[in-house]
C-alpha positions in Angstrom: 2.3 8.5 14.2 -1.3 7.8 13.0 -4.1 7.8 15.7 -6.1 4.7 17.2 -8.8 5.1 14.6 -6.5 5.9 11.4 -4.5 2.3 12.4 -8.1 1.3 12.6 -8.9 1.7 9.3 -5.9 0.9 7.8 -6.2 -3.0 9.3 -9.8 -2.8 8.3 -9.6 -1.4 4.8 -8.1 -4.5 2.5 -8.1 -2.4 -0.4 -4.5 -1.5 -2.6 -2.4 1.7 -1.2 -1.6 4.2 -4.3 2.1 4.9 -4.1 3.7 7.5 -5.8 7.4 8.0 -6.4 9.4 10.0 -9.1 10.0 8.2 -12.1 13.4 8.4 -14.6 12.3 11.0 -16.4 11.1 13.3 -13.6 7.7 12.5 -13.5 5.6 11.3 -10.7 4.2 8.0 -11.4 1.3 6.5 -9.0 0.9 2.9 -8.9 -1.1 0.5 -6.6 0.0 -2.3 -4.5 -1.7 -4.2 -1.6 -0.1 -3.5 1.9 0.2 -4.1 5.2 0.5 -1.6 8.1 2.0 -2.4 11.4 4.3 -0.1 13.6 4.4 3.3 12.3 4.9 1.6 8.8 3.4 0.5 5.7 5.0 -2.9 4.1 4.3 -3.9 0.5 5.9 -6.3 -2.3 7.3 -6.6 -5.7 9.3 -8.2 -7.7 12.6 -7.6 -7.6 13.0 -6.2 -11.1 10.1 -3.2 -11.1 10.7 -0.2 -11.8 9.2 1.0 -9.0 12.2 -0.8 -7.0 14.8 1.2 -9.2 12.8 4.8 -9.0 12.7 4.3 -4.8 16.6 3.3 -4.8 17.6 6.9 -6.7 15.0 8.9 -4.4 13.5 7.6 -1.5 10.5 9.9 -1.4 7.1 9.3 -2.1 3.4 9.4 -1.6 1.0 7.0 -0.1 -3.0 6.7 0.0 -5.1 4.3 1.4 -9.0 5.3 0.2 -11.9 3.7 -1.1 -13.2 5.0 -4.5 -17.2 4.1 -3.2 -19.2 6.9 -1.1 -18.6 7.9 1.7 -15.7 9.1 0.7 -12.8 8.9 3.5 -9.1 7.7 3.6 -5.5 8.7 4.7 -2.4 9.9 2.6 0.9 12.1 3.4 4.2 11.6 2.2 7.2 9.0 3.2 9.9 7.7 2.6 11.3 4.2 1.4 13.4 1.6 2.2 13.9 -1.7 -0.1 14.1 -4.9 1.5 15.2 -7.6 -0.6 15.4 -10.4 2.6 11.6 -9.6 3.4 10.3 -10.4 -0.1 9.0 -13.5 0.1 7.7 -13.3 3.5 5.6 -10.0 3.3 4.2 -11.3 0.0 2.7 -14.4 1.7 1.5 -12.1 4.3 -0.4 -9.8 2.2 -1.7 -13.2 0.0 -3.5 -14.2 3.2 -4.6 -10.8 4.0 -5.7 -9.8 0.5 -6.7 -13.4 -0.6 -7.5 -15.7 2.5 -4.6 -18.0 2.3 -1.8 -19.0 -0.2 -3.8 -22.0 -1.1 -5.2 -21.0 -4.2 -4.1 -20.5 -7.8 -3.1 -16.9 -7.7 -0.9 -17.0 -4.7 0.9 -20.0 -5.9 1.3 -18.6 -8.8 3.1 -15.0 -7.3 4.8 -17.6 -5.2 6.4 -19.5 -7.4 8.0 -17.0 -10.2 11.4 -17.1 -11.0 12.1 -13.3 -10.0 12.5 -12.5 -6.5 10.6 -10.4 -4.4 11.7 -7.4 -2.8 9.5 -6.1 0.2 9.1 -1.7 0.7 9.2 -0.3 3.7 7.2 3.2 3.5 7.5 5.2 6.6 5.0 8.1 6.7 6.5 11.7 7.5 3.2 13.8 7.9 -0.1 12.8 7.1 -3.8 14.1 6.4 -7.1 12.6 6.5 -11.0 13.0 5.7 -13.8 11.3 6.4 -17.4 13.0 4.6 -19.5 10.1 6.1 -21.3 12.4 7.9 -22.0 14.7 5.3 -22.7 12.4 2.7 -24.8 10.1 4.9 -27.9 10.5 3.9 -26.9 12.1 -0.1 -25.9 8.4 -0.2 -28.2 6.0 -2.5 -29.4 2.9 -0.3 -28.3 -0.4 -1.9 
């Protein structure tokens, strides 16, 4: 679905996705998790017990984007749909430790590792999609560092 250079910048860009779903009450909640994208879809992890977990179970729906918050401004986001994957937990959290992290040799990954909840992975399959990129534009408005 997404182009060469989209796919590009998701591998590239190790910063969290925002996801938004629908909460209990109706209201859209938007929360960020780390991800990985490969095949048409985005994979992320969570314990098993989030809320998160329960809002995507009643209503599959929801909203995904993957942009920097430092100029220039550029990213990708569109809406999806969700699938929980409670068999995948473990292993797509130890994936995303060594891409967000290096390795799972270290204090914070052993500590995710290790907690007594289990880990559910998402599966969040883009339906349509938009993107922008004001590099150009902004390229020179931008302060060298």
């Amino acid at each position: 679905m997404f182009t060469d250079e989209i796919e590009k910048y998701l591998a590239e860009m190790t910063i969290p996705m925002r996801l938004s779903c629908v909460s209990d009450s109706g209201w859209p909640l938007v929360l960020s998790l780390w991800y990985l994208y490969e095949d048409g879809h985005f994979y992320c992890a969570t314990q098993a017990s989030a809320k998160v977990v329960d809002y995507l179970e009643q209503d599959s729906r929801c909203a995904f984007e993957v942009a920097g918050d430092q100029p220039p401004y550029r990213g990708v986001r569109g809406q999806a749909t969700a699938v929980i994957l409670p068999d995948q937990g473990l292993e797509i959290l130890s994936r995303l430790l060594i891409r967000y992290l290096g390795s799972i040799d270290n204090p914070l990954a052993q500590k995710l590792l290790s907690r007594s909840t289990p880990e559910v992975a998402l599966r969040i399959t883009p339906v349509n999609h938009t993107t922008w990129d004001f590099t150009t534009r902004m390229i020179n408005s931008v302060p060298a560092s």
